[in-house]
C-alpha positions as CSV (number, residue, x, y, z in Angstrom):
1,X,76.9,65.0,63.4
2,X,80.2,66.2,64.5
3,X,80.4,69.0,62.2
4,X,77.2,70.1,63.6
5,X,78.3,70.2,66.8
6,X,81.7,72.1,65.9
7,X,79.3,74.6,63.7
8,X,77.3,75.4,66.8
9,X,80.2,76.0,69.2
10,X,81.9,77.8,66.6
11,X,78.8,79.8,66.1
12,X,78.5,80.4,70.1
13,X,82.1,81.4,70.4
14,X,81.4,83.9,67.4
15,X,78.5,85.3,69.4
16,X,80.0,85.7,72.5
17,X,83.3,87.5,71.0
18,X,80.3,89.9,69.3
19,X,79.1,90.2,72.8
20,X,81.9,91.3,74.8
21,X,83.1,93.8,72.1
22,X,80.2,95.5,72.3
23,X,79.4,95.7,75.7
24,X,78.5,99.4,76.0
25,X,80.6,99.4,79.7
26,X,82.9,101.5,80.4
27,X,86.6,101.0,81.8
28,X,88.9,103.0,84.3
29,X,91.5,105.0,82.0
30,X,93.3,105.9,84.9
31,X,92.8,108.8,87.8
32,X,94.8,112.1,88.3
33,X,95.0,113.8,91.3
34,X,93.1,117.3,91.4
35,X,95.6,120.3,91.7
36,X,94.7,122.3,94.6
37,X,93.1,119.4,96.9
38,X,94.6,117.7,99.0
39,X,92.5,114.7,98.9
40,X,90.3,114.7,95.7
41,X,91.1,112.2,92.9
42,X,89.2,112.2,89.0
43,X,88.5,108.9,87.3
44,X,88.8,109.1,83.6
45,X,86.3,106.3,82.2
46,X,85.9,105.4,78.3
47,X,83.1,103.1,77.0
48,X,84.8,99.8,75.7
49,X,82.4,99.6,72.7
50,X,83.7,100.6,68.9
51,X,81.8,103.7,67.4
52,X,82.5,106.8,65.7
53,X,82.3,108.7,68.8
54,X,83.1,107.1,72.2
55,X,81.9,108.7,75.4
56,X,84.3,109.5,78.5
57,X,82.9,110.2,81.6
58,X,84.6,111.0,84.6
59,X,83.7,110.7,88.6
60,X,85.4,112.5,91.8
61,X,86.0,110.8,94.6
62,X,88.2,111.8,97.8
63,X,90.7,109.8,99.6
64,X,88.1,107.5,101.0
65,X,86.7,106.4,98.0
66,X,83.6,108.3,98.6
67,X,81.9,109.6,95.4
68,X,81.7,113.4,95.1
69,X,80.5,113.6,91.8
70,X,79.2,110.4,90.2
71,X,80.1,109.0,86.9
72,X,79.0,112.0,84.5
73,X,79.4,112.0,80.8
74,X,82.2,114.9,79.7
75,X,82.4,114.5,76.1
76,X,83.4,111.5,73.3
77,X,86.2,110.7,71.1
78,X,86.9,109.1,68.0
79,X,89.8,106.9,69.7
80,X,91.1,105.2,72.6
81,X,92.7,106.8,75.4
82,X,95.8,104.9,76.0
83,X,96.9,107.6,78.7
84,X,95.2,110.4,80.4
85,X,97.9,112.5,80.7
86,X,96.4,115.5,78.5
87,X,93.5,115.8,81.6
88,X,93.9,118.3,83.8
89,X,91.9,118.3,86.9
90,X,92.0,121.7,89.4
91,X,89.6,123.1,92.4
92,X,89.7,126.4,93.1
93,X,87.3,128.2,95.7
94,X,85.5,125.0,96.1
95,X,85.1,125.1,92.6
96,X,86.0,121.9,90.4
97,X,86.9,122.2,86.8
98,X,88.2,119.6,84.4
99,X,90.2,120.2,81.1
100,X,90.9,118.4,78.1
101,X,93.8,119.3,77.6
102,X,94.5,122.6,79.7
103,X,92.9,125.0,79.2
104,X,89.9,123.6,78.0
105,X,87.1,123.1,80.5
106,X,84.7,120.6,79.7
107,X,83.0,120.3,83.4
108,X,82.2,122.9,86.1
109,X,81.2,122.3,89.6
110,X,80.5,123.9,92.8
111,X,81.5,121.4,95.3
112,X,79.7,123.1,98.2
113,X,75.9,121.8,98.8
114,X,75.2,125.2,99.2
115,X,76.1,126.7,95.9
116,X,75.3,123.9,93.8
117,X,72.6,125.7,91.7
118,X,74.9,128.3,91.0
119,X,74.7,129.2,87.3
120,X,77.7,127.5,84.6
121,X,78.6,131.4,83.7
122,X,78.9,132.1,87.4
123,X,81.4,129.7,87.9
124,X,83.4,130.4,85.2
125,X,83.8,134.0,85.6
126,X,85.2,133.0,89.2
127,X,87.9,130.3,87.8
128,X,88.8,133.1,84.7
129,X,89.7,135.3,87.7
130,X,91.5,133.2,88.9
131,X,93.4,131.6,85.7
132,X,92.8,133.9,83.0
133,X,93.2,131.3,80.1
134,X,90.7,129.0,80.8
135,X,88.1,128.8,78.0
136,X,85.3,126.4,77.5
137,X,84.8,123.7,75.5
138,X,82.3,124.4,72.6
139,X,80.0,121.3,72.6
């Protein structure tokens, strides 16, 4: 009887350890301040589960806390961000781009309610004025 007992707590523990590693949430990497605001901040998230690719997403929020742009998926990775120093995060013109790393844009936009539906190629063609070297990320 006592073995059954250790089998079925070992067999729980087991389960739960399965459980937790695969939990498909994902965890704050760490947040960079956006060049050019004063007050904006980008969150760097990476799902916690093991796969061939893991997603990142990211979120902008101001000084507040207030959520600009909520958690939106920017592109996966075959490993785990232990930094996310090779992020760059810039606004110009009302205009938010994020790289990884510099000078690749992976995300694009508008931050003005007005000119949200602005087209992608829109956008970009302001920011390449602006910074020449920017290119974007083939997906």
């Amino acid at each position: 009887m006592k073995n059954g007992n250790y089998l079925r707590g070992l067999i729980a523990i087991t389960t739960c350890g399965l459980v937790s590693c695969f939990s498909n949430k994902y965890e704050l990497e760490g947040e960079k301040k956006v060049v050019g605001a004063q007050d904006l901040i980008v969150r760097i998230y990476q799902e916690d589960k093991f796969d061939n690719v893991t997603a990142i997403e990211f979120e902008l929020v101001n000084d507040k806390d207030s959520i600009l742009i909520p958690a939106n998926y920017l592109t996966g990775t075959d490993m785990a961000h232990e930094t996310i120093d090779r992020y760059y995060a810039g606004l110009h013109d009302s205009i938010f781009y994020l790289c990884y790393p510099y000078p690749t844009i992976y995300a694009i936009e508008h931050l003005s309610p007005y000119k949200k539906q602005l087209p992608l190629d829109s956008l970009f063609k302001r920011l390449k004025e602006y910074d020449p070297r920017l290119i974007i990320a083939e997906h």
